[in-house]
C-alpha positions in Angstrom: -8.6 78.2 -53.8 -11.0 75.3 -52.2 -9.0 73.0 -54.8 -5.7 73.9 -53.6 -7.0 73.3 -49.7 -8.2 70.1 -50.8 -4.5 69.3 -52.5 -2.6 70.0 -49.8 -5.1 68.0 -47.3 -5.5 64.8 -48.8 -1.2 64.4 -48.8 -1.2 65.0 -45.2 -4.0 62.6 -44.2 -2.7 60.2 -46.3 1.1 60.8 -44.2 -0.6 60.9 -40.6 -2.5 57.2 -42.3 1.0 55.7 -43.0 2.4 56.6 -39.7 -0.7 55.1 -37.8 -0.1 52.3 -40.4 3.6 51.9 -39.6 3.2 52.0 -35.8 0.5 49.4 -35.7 2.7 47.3 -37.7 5.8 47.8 -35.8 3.9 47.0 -32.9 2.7 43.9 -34.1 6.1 42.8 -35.0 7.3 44.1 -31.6 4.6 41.4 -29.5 5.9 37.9 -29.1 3.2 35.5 -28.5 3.3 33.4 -25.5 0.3 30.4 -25.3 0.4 29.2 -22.0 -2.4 26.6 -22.1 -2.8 25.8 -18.1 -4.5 29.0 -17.5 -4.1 28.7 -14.0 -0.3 29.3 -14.2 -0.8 32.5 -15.9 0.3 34.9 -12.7 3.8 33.0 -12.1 4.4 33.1 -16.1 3.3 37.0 -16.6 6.0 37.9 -13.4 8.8 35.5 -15.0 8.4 37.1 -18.5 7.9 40.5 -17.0 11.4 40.0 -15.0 12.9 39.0 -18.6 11.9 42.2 -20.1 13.0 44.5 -17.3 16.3 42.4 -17.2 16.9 42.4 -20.9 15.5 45.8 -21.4 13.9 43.5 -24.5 11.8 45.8 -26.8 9.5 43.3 -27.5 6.2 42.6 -25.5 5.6 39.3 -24.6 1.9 38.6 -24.4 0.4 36.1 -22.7 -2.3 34.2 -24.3 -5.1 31.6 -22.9 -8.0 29.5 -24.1 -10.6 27.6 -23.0 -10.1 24.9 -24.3 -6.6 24.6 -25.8 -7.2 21.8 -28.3 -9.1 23.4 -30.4 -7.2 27.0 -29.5 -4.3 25.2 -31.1 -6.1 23.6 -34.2 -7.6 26.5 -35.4 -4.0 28.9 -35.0 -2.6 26.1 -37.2 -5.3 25.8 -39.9 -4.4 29.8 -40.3 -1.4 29.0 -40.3 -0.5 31.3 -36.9 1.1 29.8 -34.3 2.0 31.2 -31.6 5.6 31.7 -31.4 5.9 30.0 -27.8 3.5 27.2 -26.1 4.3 26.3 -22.8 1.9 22.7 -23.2 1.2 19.6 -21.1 3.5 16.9 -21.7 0.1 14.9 -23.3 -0.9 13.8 -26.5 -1.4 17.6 -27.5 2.3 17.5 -27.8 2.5 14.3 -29.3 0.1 15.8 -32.3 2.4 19.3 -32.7 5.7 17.3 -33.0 4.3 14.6 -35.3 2.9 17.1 -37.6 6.2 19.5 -37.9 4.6 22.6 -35.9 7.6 22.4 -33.3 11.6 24.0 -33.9 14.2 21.5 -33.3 16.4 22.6 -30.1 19.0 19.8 -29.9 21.5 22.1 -30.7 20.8 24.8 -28.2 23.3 24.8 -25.3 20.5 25.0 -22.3 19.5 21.5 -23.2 22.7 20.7 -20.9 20.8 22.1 -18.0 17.9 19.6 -18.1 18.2 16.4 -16.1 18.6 13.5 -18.9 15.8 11.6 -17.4 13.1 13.8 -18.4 14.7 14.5 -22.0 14.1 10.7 -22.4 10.9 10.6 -21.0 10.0 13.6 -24.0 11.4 11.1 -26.1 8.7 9.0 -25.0 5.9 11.8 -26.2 7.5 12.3 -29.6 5.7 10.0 -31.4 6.8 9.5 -34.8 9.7 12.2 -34.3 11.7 10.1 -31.7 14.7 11.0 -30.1 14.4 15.4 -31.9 14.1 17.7 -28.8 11.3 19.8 -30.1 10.8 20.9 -26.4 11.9 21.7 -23.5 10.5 20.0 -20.2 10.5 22.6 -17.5 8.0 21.3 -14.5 7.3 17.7 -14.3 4.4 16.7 -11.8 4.4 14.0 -9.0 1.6 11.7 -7.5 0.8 9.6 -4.9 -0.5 8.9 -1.3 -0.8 11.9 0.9 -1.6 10.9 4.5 -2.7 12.7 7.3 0.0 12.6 9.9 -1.9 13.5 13.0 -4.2 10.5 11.9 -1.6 7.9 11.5 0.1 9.0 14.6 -3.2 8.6 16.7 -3.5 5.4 15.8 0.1 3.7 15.7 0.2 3.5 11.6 3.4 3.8 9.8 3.2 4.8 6.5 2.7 1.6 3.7 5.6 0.6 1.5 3.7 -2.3 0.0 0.3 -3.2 -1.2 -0.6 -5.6 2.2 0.9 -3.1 4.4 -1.8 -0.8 2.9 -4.8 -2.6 3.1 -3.6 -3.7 7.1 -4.0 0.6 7.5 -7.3 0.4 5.5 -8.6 -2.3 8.2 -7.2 -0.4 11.2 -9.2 2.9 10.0 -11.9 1.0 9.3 -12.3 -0.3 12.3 -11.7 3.0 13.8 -14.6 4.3 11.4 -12.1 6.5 9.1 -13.0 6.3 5.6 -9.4 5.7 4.5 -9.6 7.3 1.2 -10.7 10.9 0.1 -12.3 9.9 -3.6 -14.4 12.1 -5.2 -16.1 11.2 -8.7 -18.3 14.1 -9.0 -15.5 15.6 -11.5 -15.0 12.8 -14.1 -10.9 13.8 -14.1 -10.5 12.9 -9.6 -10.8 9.3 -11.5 -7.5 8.9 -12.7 -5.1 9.3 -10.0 -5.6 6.0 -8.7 -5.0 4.4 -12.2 -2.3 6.3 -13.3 -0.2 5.1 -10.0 -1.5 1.8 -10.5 -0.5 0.9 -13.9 2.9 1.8 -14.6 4.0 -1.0 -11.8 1.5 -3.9 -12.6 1.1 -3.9 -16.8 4.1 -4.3 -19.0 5.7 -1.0 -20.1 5.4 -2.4 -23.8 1.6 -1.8 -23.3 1.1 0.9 -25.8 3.4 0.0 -28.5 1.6 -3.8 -28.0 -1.8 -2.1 -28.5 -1.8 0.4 -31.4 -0.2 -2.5 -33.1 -2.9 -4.6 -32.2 -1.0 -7.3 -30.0 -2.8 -7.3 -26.7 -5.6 -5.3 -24.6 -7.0 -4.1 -21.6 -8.8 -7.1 -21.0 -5.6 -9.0 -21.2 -3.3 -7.0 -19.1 -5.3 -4.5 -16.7 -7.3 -6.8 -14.7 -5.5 -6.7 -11.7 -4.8 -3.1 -11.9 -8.8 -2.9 -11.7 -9.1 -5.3 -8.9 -6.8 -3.4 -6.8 -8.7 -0.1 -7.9 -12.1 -2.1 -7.2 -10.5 -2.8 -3.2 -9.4 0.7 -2.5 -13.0 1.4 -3.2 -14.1 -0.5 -0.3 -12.4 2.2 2.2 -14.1 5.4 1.0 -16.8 7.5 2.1 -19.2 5.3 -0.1 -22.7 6.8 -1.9 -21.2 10.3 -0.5 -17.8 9.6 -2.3 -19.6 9.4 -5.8 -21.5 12.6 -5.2 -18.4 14.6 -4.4 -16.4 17.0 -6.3 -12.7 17.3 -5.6 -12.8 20.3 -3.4 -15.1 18.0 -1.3 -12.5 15.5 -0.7 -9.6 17.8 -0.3 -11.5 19.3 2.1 -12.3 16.2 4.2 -8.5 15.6 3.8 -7.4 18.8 5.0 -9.7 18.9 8.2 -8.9 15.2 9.1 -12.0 13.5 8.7 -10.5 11.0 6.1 -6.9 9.6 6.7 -5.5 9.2 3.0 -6.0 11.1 -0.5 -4.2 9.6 -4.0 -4.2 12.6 -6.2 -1.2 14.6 -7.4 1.2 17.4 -5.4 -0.9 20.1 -7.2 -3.6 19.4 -4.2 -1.2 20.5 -1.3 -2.2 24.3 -2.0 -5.5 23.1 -1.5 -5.3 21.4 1.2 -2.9 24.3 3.2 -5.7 26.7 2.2 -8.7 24.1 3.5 -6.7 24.3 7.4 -3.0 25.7 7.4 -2.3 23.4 10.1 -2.9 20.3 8.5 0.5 18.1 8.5 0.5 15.7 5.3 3.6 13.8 3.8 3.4 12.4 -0.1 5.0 8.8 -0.2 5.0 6.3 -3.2 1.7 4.9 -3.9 2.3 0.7 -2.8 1.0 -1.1 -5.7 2.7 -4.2 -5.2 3.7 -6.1 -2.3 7.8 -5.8 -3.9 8.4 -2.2 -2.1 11.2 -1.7 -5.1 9.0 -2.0 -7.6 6.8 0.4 -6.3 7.4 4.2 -8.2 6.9 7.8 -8.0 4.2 8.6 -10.4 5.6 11.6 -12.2 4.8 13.5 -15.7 6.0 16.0 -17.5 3.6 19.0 -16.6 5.1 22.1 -19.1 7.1 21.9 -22.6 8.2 24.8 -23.3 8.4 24.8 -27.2 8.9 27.1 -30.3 6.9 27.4 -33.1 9.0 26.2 -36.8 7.4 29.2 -38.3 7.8 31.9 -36.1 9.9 35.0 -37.0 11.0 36.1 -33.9 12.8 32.6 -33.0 16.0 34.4 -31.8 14.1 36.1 -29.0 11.7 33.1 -28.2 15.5 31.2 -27.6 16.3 33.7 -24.9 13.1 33.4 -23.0 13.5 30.0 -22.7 17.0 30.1 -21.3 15.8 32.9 -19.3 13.0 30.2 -17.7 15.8 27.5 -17.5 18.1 29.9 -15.0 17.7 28.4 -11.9 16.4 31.2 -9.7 13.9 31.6 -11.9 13.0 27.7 -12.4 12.9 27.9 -8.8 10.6 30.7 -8.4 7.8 28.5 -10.6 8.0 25.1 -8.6 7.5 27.5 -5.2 4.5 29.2 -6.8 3.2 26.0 -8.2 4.2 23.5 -5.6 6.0 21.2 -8.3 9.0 19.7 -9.0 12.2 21.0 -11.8 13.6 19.7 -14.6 16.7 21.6 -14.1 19.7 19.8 -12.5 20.2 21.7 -8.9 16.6 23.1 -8.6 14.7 21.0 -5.4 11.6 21.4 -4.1 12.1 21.8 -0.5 8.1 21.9 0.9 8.0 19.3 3.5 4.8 17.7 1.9 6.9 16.2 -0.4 9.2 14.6 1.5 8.3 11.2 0.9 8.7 11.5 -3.2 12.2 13.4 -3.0 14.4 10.8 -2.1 12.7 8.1 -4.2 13.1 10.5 -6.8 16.4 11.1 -6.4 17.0 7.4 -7.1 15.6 7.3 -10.1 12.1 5.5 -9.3 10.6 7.6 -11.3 7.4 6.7 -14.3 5.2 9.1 -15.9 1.9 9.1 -16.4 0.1 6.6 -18.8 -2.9 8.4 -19.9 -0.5 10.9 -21.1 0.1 8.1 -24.2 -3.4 7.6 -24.3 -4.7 9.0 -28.0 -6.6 12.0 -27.7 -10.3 11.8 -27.4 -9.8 8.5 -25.2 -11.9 9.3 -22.4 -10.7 7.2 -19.5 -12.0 9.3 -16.7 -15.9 8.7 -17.9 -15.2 5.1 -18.3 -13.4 5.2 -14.5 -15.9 6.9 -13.4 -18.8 4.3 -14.8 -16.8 1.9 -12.4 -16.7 3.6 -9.2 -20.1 4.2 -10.0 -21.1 0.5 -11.0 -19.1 -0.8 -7.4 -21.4 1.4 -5.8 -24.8 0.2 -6.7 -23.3 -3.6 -6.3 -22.5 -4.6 -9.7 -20.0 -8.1 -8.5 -16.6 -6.8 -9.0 -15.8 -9.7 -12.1 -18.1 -8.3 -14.2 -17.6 -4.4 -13.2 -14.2 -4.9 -14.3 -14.6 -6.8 -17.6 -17.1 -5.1 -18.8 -14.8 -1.6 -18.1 -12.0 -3.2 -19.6 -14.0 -4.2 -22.7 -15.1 -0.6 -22.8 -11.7 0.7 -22.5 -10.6 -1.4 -25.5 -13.3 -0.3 -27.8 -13.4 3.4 -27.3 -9.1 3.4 -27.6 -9.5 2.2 -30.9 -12.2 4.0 -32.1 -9.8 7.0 -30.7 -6.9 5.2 -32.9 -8.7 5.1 -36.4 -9.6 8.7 -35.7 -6.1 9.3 -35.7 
């Protein structure tokens, strides 16, 4: 009899196993994984995809994923061989690396391409690498920077906003005579270092730059000189000794509450600065690097690629969240959380901080970031960093500046063989 009990049992455990089995794997197959790697975006990407399901009445789950540090996130899903089926990634050399080495699904032929304003489908081209002109993602949110200014301070004192370099430094002398510190810099965080180059370089050094050097045809020390020397000036207008000790809320902060007149960083810092004094009034124009006021450009990036991984099973679905993203009430709904700008044709950004930037952009004055062709590991904002560092313990600009742009071109190629 105990036999028997046992025999009858062991089939029904085993059933009520299979079940639990068959459910978790069903549920598995029911998740779509979404990497998002700026986790600070996560909120406006958990509503949009939330809104997708409830619209679709999808019966998949899409779950949100996040890392620390998204680099090695990323290497270590590929080395198993598990990737998630969409990354939503910065339009950097993390890219670059995926689309180079085959990770990313082609989407030329996906009709929601036609939505995407052609400029920033050639500037992806730009971050393909090796792949060229495939479309192995989508741009969806491009940033912007350049020079926020205080508009109760430049009204004070009579300034119109610069369109060229001399018009700028004639401001920096009126506020310094006024005892302003012109510039909100802060070089406590190694990153607040790049603004000022990334606006800088894509109007002085030849756009052949990178091709020229990872071919071995030119270098810093040959082309970036002046960049640095106008870098070197603008750090005569800050708050000094203080300025090197700050971190970036510091500045922003200083910004916000009018006790410094100008700020180059990107648009992401008008949140900021509306939650430092709600009152503040602040326009974003075109930095002036160069005295030719139509050479002078909006410094914009793409911010988000939204891609698809070559491997995942659940491609058909992944498809229809992106073109869910791309509608434009929803592409909308991401550059008013975020305080960006679209990449979909008929989307604006209407905040009035950006004023200055829109109808530049709108012409087409538009270049991207250059340490987003940097190669990975090439740590510019250290080196930057060293130099703001080195003006302000009185190391004569001549050498400051060769010596950085010496360093520059030995730690990029010690990035390149690394390659």
């Amino acid at each position: 009899m105990r036999n028997k009990k046992v025999f009858f049992i062991l089939p029904v455990v085993f059933f009520v196993l299979l079940i639990v089995a068959l459910r978790s794997l069903n549920s598995k197959s029911n998740v779509l994984q979404f990497y998002l790697m700026d986790s600070g975006k996560k909120d406006v990407f958990e509503y949009l995809t939330q809104k997708f399901c409830a619209e679709t009445k999808s019966r998949y789950k899409i779950k949100i994923l996040t890392a620390g540090d998204s680099r090695l996130y990323l290497r270590a899903r590929i080395e198993k061989n598990d990737i998630p089926d969409v990354i939503a990634m910065d339009g950097n050399s993390i890219y670059t690396e995926l689309a180079e080495g085959g990770y990313l699904m082609n989407l030329e032929k996906e009709k929601f391409i036609k939505s995407i304003n052609e400029h920033y489908i050639n500037m992806l081209y730009q971050i393909n690498g090796s792949k060229g002109r495939e479309i192995l993602g989508i741009p969806y949110a491009v940033n912007a920077s350049g020079l926020m200014y205080n508009k109760a301070i430049f009204e004070k004192y009579g300034l119109i906003p610069p369109k060229t370099w001399s018009e700028l430094m004639n401001v920096c002398t009126v506020l310094k005579e006024a005892g302003i510190p012109a510039f909100a810099m802060s070089f406590g965080e190694n990153w607040t270092a790049l603004p000022v180059w990334n606006n800088i370089v894509p109007v002085i050094v030849p756009d052949s730059f990178i091709e020229q050097k990872n071919s071995g045809n030119t270098s810093f020390l040959q082309t970036h000189r002046e960049v640095l020397e106008k870098y070197a000036a603008l750090l005569n207008y800050t708050k000094g000794t203080e300025a090197i000790s700050s971190v970036y809320l510091d500045a922003v902060n200083d910004f916000a509450n009018g006790k410094i007149a100008m700020m180059i960083n990107g648009i992401w810092t008008v949140p900021l600065v509306k939650r430092a004094n709600p009152d503040a009034r602040i326009d974003t124009i075109v930095f002036p690097s160069s005295d030719v006021e139509s050479e002078n450009t909006v410094n914009s990036g793409i911010d988000i690629v939204l891609t698809i991984s070559k491997t995942s099973e659940k491609k058909r679905i992944a498809k229809k969240i992106v073109q869910f993203l791309l509608r434009p009430e929803n592409s909308q709904i991401y550059i008013d959380r975020h305080y960006s700008f679209s990449t979909v044709n008929g989307v604006t950004q209407n905040d009035p901080s950006f004023a200055g930037l829109i109808e530049i952009m709108k012409e087409g004055r538009i270049s991207d970031f250059p340490d987003h062709y940097y190669p990975a590991g090439f740590d510019l904002a250290s080196i930057l960093t060293d130099f703001a560092r080195n003006k302000e313990k009185r190391i004569p600009d001549e050498k400051n500046i060769t010596a950085t742009l010496a360093r520059c071109d030995s730690e990029y190629e010690q990035c390149l063989k690394l390659r």
